[in-house]
C-alpha positions as a Markdown table, in Angstrom:
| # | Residue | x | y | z |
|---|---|---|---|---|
| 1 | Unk | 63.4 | -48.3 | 44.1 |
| 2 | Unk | 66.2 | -48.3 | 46.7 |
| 3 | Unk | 66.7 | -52.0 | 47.2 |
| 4 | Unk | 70.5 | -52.6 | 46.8 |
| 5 | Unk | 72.4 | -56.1 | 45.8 |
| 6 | Unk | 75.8 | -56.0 | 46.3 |
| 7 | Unk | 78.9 | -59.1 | 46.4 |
| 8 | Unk | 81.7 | -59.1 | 48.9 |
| 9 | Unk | 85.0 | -60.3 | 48.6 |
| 10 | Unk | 88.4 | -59.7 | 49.9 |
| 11 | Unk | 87.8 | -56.5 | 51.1 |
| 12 | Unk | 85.7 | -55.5 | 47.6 |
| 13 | Unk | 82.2 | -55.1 | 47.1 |
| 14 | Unk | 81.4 | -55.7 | 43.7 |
| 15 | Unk | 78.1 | -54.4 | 42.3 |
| 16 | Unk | 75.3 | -55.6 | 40.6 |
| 17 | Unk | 76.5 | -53.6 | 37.3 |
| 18 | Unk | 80.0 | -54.3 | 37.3 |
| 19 | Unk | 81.3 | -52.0 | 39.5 |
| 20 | Unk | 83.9 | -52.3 | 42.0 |
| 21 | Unk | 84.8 | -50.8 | 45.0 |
| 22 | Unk | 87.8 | -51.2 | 48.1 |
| 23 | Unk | 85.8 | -51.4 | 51.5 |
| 24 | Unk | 85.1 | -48.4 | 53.1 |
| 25 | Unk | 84.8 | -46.4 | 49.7 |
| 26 | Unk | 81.0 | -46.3 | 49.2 |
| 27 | Unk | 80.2 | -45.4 | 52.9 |
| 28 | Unk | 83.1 | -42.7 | 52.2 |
| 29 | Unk | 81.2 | -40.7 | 49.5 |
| 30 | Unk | 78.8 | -40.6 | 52.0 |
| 31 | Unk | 80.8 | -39.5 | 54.9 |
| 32 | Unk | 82.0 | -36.2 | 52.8 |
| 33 | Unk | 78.5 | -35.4 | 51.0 |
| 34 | Unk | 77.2 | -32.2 | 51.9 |
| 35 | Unk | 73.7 | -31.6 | 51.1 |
| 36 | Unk | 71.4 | -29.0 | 52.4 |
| 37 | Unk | 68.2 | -29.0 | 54.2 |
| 38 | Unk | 67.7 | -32.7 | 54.4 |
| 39 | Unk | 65.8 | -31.9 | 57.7 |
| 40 | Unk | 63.1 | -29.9 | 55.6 |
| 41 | Unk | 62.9 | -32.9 | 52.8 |
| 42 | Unk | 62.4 | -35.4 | 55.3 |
| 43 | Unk | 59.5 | -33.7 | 56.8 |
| 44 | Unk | 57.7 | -33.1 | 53.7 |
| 45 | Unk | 58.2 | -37.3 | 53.3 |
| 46 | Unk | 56.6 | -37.3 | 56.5 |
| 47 | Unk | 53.6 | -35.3 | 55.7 |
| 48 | Unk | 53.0 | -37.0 | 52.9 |
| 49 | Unk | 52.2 | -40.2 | 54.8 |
| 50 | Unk | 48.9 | -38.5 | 56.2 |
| 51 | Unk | 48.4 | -36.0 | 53.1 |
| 52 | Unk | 47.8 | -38.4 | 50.7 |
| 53 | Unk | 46.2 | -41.1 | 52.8 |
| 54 | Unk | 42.9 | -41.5 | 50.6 |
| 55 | Unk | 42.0 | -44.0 | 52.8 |
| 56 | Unk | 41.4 | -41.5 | 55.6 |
| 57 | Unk | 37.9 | -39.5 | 55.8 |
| 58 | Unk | 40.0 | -36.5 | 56.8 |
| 59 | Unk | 42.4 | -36.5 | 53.3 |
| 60 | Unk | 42.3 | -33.1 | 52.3 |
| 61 | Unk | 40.2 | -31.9 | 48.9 |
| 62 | Unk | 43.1 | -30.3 | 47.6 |
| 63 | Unk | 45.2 | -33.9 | 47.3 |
| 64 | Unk | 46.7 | -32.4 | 44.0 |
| 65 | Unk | 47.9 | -29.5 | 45.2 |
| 66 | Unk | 49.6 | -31.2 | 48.2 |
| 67 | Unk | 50.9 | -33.9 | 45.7 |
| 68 | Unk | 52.7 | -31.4 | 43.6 |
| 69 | Unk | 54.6 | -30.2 | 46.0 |
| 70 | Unk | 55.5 | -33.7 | 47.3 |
| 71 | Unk | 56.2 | -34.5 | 43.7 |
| 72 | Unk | 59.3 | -32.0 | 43.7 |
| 73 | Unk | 60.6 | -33.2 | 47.1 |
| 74 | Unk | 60.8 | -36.7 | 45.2 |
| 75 | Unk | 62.1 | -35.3 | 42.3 |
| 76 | Unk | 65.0 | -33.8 | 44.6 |
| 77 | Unk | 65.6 | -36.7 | 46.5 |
| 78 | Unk | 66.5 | -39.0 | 43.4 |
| 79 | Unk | 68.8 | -36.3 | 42.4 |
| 80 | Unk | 70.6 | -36.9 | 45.6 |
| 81 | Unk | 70.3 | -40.6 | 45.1 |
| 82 | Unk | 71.8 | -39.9 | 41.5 |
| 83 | Unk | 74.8 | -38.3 | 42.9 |
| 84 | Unk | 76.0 | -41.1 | 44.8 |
| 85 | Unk | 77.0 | -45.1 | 44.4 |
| 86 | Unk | 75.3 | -47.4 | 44.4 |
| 87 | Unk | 72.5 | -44.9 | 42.5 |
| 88 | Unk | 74.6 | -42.9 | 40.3 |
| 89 | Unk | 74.2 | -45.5 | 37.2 |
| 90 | Unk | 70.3 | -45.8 | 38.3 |
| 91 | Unk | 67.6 | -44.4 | 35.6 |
| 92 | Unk | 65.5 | -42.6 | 37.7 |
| 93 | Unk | 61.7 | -41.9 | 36.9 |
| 94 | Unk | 61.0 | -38.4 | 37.4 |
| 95 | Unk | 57.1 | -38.0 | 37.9 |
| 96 | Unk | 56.1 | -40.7 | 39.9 |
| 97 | Unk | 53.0 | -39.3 | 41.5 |
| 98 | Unk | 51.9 | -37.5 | 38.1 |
| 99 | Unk | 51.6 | -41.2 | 36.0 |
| 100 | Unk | 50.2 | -42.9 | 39.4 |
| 101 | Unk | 47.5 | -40.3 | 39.6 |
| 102 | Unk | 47.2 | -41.0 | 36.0 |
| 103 | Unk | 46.9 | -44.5 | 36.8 |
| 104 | Unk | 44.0 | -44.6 | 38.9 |
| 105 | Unk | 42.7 | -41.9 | 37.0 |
| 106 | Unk | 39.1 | -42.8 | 37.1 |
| 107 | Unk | 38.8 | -42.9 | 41.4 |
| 108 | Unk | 39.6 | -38.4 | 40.5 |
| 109 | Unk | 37.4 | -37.7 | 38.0 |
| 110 | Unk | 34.2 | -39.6 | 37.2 |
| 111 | Unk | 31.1 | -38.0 | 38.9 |
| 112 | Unk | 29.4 | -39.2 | 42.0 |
| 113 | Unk | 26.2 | -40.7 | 41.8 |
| 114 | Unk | 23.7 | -40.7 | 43.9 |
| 115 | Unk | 22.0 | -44.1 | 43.6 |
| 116 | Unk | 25.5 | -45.7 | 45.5 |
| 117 | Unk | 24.7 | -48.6 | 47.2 |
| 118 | Unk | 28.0 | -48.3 | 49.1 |
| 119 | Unk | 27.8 | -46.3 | 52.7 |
| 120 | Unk | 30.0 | -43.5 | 53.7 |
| 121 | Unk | 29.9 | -45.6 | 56.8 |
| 122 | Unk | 31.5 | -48.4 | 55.4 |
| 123 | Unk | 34.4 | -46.3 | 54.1 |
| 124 | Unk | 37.0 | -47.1 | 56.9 |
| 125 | Unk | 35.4 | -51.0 | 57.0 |
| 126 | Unk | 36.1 | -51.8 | 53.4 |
| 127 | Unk | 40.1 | -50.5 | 53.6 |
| 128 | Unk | 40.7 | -52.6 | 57.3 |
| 129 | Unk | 39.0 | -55.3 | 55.2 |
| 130 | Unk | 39.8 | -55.0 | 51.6 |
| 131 | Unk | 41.3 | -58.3 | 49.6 |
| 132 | Unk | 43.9 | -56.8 | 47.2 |
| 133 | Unk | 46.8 | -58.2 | 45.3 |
| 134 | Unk | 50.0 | -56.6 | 46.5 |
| 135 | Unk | 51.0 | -53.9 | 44.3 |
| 136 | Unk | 54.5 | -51.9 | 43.7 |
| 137 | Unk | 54.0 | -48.1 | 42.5 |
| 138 | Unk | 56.9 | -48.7 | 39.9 |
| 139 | Unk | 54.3 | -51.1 | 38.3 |
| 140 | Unk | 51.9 | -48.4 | 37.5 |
| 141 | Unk | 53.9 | -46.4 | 35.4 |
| 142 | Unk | 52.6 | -44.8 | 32.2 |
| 143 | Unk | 55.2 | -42.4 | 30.6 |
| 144 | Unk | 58.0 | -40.4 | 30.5 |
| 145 | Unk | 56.7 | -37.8 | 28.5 |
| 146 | Unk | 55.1 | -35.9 | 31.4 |
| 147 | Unk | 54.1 | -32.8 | 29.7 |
| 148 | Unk | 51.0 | -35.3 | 28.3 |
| 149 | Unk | 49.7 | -36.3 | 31.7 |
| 150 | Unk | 47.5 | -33.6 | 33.7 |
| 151 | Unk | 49.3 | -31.5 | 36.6 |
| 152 | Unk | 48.5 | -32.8 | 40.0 |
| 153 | Unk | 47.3 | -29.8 | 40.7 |
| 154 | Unk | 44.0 | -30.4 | 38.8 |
| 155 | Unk | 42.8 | -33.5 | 41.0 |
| 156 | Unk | 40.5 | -33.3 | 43.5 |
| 157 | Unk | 39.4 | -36.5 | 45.5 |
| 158 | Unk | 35.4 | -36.8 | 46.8 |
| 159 | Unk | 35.4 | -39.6 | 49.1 |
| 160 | Unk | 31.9 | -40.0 | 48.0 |
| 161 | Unk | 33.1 | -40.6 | 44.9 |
| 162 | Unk | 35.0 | -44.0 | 46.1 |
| 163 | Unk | 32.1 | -45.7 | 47.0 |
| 164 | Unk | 29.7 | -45.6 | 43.5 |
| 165 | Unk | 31.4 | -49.0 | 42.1 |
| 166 | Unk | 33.1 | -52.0 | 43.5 |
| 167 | Unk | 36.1 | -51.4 | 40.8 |
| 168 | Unk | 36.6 | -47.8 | 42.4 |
| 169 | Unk | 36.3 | -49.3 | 45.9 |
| 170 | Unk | 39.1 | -51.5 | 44.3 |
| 171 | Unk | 41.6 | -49.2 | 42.8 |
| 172 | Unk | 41.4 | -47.3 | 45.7 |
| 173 | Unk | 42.7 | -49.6 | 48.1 |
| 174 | Unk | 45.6 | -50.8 | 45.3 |
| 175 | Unk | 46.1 | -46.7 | 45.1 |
| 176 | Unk | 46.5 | -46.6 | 48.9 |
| 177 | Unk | 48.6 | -49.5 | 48.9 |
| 178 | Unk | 51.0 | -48.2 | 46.2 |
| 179 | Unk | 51.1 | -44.7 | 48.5 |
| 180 | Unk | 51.7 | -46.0 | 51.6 |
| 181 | Unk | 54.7 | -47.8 | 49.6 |
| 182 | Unk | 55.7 | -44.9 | 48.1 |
| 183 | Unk | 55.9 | -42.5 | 51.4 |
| 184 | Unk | 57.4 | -45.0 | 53.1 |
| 185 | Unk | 60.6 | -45.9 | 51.0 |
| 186 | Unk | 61.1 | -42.1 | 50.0 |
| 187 | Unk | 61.4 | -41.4 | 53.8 |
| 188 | Unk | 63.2 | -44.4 | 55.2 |
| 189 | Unk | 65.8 | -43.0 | 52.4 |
| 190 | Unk | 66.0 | -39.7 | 53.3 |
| 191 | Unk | 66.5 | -41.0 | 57.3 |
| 192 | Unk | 69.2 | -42.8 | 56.4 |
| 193 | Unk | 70.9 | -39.7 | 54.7 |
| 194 | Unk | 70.7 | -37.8 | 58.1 |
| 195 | Unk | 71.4 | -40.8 | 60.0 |
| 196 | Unk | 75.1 | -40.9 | 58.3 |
| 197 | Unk | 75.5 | -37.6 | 59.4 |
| 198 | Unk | 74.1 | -37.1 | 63.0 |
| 199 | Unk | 74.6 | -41.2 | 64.3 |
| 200 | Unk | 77.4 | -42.8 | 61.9 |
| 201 | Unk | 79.8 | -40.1 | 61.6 |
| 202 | Unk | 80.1 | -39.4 | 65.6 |
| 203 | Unk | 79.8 | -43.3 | 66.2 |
| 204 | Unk | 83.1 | -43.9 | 64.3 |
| 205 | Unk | 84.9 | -40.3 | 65.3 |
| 206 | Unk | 84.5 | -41.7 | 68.7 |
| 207 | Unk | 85.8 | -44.8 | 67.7 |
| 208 | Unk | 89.3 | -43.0 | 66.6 |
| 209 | Unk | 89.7 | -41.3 | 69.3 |
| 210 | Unk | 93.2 | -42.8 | 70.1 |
| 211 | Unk | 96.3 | -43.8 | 68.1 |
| 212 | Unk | 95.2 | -46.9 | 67.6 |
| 213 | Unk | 92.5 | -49.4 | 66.1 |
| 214 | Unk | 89.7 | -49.3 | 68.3 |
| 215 | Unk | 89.5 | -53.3 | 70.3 |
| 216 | Unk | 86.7 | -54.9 | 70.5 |
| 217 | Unk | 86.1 | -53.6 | 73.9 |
| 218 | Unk | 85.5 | -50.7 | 72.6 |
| 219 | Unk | 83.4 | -51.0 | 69.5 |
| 220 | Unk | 81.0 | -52.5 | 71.8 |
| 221 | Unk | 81.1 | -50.1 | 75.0 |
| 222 | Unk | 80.8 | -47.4 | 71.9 |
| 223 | Unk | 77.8 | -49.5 | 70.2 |
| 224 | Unk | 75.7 | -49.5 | 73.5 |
| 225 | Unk | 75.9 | -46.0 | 73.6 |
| 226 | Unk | 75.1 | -45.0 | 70.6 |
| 227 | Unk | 71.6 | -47.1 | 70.3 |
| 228 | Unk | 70.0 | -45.4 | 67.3 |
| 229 | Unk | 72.6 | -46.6 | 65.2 |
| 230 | Unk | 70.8 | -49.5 | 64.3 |
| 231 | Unk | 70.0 | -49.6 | 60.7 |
| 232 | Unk | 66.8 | -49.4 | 58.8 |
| 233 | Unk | 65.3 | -52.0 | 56.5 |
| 234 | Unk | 66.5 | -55.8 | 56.0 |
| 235 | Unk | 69.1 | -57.8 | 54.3 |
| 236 | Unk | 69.3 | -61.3 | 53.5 |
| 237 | Unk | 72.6 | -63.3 | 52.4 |
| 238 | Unk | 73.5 | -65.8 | 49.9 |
| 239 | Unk | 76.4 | -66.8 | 47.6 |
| 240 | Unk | 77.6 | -66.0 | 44.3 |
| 241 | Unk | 80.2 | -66.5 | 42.1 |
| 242 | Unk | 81.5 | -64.1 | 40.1 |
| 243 | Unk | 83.7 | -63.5 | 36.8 |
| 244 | Unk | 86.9 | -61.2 | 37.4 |
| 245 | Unk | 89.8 | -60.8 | 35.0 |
| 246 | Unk | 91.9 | -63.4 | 37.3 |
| 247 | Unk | 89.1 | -65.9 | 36.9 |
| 248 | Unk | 85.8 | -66.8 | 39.0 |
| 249 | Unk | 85.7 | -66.0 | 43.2 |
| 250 | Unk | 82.5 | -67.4 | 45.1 |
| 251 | Unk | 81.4 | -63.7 | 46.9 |
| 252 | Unk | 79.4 | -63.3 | 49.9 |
| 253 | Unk | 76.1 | -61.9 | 48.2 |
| 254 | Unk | 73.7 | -59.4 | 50.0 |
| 255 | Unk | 70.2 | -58.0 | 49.2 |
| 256 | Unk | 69.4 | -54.8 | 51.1 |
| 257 | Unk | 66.0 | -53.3 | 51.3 |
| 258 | Unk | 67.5 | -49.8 | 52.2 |
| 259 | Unk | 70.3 | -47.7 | 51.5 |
| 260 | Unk | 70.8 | -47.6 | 55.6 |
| 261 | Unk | 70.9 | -51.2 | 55.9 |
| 262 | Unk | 73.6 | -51.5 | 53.2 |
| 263 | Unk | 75.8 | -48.6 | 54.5 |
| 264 | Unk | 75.3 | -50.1 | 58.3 |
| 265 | Unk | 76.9 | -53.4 | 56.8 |
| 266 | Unk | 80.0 | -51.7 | 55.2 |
| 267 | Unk | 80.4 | -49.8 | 58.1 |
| 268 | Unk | 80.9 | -52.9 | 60.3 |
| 269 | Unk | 82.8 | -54.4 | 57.5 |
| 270 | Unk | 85.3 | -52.0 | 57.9 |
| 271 | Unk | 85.5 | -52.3 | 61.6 |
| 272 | Unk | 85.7 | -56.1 | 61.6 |
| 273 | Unk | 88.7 | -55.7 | 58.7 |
| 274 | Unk | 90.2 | -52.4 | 60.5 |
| 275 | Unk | 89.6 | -50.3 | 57.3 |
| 276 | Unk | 88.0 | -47.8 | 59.4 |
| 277 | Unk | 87.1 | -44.2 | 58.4 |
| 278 | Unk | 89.1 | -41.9 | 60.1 |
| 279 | Unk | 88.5 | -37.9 | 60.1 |
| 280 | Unk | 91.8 | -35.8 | 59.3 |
| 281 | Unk | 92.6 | -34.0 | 62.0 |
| 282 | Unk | 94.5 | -31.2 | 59.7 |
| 283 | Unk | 92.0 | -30.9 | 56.6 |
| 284 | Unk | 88.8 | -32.3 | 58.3 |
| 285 | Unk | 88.3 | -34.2 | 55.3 |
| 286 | Unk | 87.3 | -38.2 | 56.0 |
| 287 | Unk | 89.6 | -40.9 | 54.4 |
| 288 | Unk | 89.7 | -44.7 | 55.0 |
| 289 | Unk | 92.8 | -45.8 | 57.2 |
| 290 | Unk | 94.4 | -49.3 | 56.2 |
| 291 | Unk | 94.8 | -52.0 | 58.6 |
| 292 | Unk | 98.4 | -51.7 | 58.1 |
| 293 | Unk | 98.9 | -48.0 | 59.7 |
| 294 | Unk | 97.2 | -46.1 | 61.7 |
| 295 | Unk | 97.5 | -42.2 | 61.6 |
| 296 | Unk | 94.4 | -39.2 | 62.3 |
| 297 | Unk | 96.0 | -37.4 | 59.0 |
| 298 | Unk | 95.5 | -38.1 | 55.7 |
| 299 | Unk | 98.1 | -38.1 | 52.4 |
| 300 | Unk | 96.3 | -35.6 | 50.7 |
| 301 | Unk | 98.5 | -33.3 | 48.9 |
| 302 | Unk | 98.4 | -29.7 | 50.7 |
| 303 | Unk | 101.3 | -28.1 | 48.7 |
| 304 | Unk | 102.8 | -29.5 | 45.6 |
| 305 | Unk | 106.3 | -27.3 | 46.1 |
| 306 | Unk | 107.6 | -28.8 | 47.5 |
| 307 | Unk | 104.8 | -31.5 | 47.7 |
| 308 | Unk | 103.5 | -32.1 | 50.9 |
| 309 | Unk | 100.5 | -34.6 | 52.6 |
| 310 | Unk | 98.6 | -33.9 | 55.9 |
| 311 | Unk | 100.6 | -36.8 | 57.3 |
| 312 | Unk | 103.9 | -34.7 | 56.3 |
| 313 | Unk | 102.7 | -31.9 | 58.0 |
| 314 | Unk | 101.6 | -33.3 | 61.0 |
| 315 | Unk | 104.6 | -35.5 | 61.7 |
| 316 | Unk | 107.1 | -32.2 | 60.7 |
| 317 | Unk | 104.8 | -30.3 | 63.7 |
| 318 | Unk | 104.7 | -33.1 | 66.0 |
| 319 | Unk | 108.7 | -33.3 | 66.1 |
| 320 | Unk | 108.8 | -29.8 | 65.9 |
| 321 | Unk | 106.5 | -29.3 | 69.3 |
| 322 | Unk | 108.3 | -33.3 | 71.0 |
| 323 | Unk | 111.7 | -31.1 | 70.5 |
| 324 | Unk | 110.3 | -27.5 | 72.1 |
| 325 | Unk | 108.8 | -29.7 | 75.1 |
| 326 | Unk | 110.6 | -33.3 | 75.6 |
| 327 | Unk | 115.0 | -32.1 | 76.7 |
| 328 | Unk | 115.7 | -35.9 | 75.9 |
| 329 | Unk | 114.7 | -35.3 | 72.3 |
| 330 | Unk | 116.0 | -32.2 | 71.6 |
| 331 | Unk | 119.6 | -32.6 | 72.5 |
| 332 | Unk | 119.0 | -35.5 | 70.1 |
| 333 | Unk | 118.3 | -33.4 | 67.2 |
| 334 | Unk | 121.4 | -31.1 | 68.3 |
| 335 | Unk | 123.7 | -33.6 | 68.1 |
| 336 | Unk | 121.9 | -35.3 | 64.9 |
| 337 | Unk | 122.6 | -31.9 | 63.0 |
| 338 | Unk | 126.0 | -31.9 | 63.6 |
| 339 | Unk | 127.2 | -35.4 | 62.9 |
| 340 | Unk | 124.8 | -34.9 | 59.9 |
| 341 | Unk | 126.9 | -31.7 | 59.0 |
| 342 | Unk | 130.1 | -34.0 | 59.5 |
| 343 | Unk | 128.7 | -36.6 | 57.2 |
| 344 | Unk | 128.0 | -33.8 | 54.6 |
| 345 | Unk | 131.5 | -32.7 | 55.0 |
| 346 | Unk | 132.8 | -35.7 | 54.1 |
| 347 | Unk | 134.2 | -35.6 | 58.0 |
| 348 | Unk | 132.2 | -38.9 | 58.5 |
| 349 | Unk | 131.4 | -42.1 | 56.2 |
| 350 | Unk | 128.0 | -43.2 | 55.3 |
| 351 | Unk | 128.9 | -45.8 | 57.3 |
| 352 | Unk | 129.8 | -44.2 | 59.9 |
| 353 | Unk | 127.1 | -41.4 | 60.1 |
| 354 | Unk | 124.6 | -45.3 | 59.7 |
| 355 | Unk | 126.3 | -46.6 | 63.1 |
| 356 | Unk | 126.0 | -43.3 | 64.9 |
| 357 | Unk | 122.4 | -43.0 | 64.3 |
| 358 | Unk | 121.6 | -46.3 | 65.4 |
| 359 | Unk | 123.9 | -45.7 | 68.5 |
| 360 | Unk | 122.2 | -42.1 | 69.5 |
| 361 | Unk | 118.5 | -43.8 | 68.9 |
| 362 | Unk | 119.8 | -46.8 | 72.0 |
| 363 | Unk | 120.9 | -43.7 | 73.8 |
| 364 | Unk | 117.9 | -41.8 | 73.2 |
| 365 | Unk | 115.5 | -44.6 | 74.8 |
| 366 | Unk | 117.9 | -44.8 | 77.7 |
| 367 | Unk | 117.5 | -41.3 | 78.7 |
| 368 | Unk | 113.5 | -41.5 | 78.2 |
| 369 | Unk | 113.2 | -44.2 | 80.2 |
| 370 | Unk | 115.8 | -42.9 | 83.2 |
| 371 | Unk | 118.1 | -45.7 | 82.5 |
| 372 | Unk | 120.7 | -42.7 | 81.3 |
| 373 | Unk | 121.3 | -39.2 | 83.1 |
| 374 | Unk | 120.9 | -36.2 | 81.1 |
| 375 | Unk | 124.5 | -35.2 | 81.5 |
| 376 | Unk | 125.8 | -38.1 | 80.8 |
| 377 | Unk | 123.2 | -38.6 | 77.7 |
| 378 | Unk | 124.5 | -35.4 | 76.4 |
| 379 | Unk | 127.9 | -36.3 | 76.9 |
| 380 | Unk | 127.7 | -39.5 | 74.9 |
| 381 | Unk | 125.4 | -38.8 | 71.9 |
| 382 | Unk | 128.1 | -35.8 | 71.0 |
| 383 | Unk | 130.5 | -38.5 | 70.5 |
């Protein structure tokens, strides 16, 4: 149900429906989700594992009951799924657990009888045993109409019950098979989701910690301590080549069995092409940085009068506070004001006012660097 195929080209990954996306921008949408009580989801996805285990002696009576409620914590979680790429163009199945109970409706509700030939001390024998054709859960769907299958609520499992036929014996393995499936993928999804948050986000903060791309040093000094990182699931690579509006390119092509194996690729694809994500230090919203420049601010607008980015904003304040603490830099602006006042006065040509500037920036890195004394630097940038 999660299984992903993407292509990847030049910095694009290019979907299996069409879709394309810049690297970076799928992991992004994840970065800057915000959803609620993902801890409490995952755990019933745990539970579930062991609460609707029919191949256990100790699987509660009350399966249906339990199964309803897990039934809404799936319903949820393809919601989420829904609400972000590559899932948002996904038709989701609501119901799954109502039409596979109706499935193997016969293993719920036919009556035990009492001439069974099979043992309640063969029950865990026959399931470490069992020969059964592999089976996927999406196979054993009956409708979307739900309001004509039974609430899960109504079923009650007799382990008894399992044993009066082979073809019960049967479909209870295949519907053990299709649970353990089911539990599984639901969960290793959900993991992923918190994974993003609590492992990938701080991985790559870290990262960014400096004014610069992160060297390869660093990625892996960062990688070995952050060992959980690694990602869930499988993915397997091929080629493909692909139709675009400026003609056919052969893609990279990749099958992912997991939403965390496929955001664990992008992320190191935008590490190995330095389109990292990079958490703005004014906003606190995440954007993707360009190889091209590095900066911690982003060019979101914060004021559209006049308009303004986070990147203006933080360069205006980091002059602002290099001229209250750095003498070499604010006798510079001084004397930049006033030769720009003389320019507006007509006092200097553009010209002129050009060759100053470059002359008072050569000055500037003198005095920084103690090549120039500050009475003399003063002297000669008012010049």
């Amino acid at each position: 149900m999660f299984e992903i195929e993407a292509h990847y080209h030049d910095r694009k990954i290019y979907l299996s429906d069409g879709r394309v996306y810049p690297l970076g921008e799928i992991l992004l949408r994840y970065f800057s989700m915000n959803f609620y009580d993902l801890g409490e989801l995952f755990d019933v996805c745990e539970r579930a594992k062991s609460e609707l285990n029919i191949s256990s002696l100790f699987c509660p009576a009350d399966i249906g009951k339990c199964a309803q409620e897990i039934e809404f914590t799936y319903d949820s979680i393809m919601d989420i799924a829904k609400s972000l790429p590559p899932y948002d163009t996904k038709h989701f199945r609501h119901g799954l657990l109502r039409n596979l109970f109706a499935y193997y409706n016969d293993i719920f509700d036919e009556p035990f009888y009492e001439d069974s030939e099979f043992e309640v001390d063969d029950y865990n024998e026959h399931f470490v045993n069992a020969e059964s054709t592999p089976v996927s859960y999406e196979e054993m769907y009956i409708t979307e109409e739900l309001h004509e299958l039974r609430a899960l609520s109504d079923y009650e499992f007799d382990s008894k019950k399992v044993f009066s036929n082979y073809e019960n014996r049967k479909d209870a393995a295949d519907f053990t098979t299709c649970i353990e499936q089911m539990t599984n993928e639901f969960s290793t999804f959900i993991e992923d989701i918190i994974r993003v948050k609590k492992i990938f986000m701080p991985f790559v903060d870290e990262l960014c910690d400096h004014n610069s791309y992160p060297t390869t040093q660093k990625v892996i000094d960062t990688f070995q301590r952050y060992t959980s990182i690694v990602s869930s699931g499988s993915m397997c690579m091929g080629h493909t080549i692909i139709e675009t509006k400026k003609g056919p390119i052969l893609c990279e092509t990749y099958r992912f069995t997991s939403l965390g194996a496929f955001l664990y690729f992008e992320l190191f694809k935008c590490i190995e092409e330095k389109f990292m994500p990079v958490k703005c230090r004014n906003c606190g919203r995440w954007f993707i940085m360009k190889h091209t420049t590095f900066s911690h601010y982003c060019k979101r607008l914060v004021s559209s009068n006049p308009p303004k980015t986070c990147r203006d904003n933080a360069m205006s304040h980091n002059f602002k506070e290099k001229i209250k603490s750095d003498p070499v830099w604010e006798i510079y602006n001084r004397a930049y004001k006033q030769h720009y006042a003389r320019y507006m006065k007509k006092k200097m040509s553009k010209s002129q006012f050009a060759e100053w500037g470059d002359y008072a920036i050569e000055l500037r890195q003198k005095a920084a660097d103690g090549e120039l004394e500050m009475g003399e630097y003063q002297k000669l940038i008012r010049i």
